[in-house]
C-alpha positions in Angstrom: -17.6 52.7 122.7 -13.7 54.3 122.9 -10.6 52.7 122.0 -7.3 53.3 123.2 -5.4 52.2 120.5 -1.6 52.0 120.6 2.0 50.2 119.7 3.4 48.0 121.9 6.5 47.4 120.9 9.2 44.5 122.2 12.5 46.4 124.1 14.4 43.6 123.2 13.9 44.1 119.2 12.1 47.9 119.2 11.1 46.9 115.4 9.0 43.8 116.0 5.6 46.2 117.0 1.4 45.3 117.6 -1.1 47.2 117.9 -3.0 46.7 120.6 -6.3 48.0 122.2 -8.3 48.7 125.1 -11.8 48.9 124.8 -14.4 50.9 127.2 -17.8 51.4 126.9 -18.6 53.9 129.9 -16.0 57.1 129.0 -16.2 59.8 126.7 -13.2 60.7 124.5 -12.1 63.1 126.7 -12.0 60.7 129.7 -10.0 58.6 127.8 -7.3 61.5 126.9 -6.8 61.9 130.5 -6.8 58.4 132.1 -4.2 57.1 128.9 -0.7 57.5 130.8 -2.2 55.9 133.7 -3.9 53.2 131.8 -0.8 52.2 129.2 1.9 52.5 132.6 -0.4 49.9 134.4 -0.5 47.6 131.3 3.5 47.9 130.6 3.9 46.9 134.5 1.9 43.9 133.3 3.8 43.6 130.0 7.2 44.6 131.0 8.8 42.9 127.9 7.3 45.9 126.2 7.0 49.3 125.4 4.3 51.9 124.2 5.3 53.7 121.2 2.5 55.6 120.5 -1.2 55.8 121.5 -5.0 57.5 120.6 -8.3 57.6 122.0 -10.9 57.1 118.7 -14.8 56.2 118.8 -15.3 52.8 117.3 -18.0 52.3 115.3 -20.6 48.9 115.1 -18.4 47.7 112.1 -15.0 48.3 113.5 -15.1 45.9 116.9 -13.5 42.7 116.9 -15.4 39.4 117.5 
């Protein structure tokens, strides 16, 4: 499983940040590398009371996923 892991951060108070992910079982790191920009414009569109301050593509291991 990949993780695109990244900041979301208010623009009306740029030091009140989350971290927030997206999780995808069916793409290799690389994949995710690519498709990011994409993926994290679509989501501000959706979120537009935030910005993305920073972002990675990791592997997530068994222990790591949230319930």
């Amino acid at each position: 499983m990949i993780e695109l892991l990244f900041m979301a951060c208010l623009s009306s108070a740029p030091d009140q940040c989350h971290q927030r992910s997206l999780l995808y079982s069916d793409v290799t790191p690389m994949a995710c590398m690519l498709g990011a920009q994409p993926e994290l414009a679509r989501w501000v569109e959706e979120h537009p009371a935030y910005t993305v301050s920073n972002w990675k593509c990791r592997e997530v291991g068994t222990g790591e996923r949230e319930a």
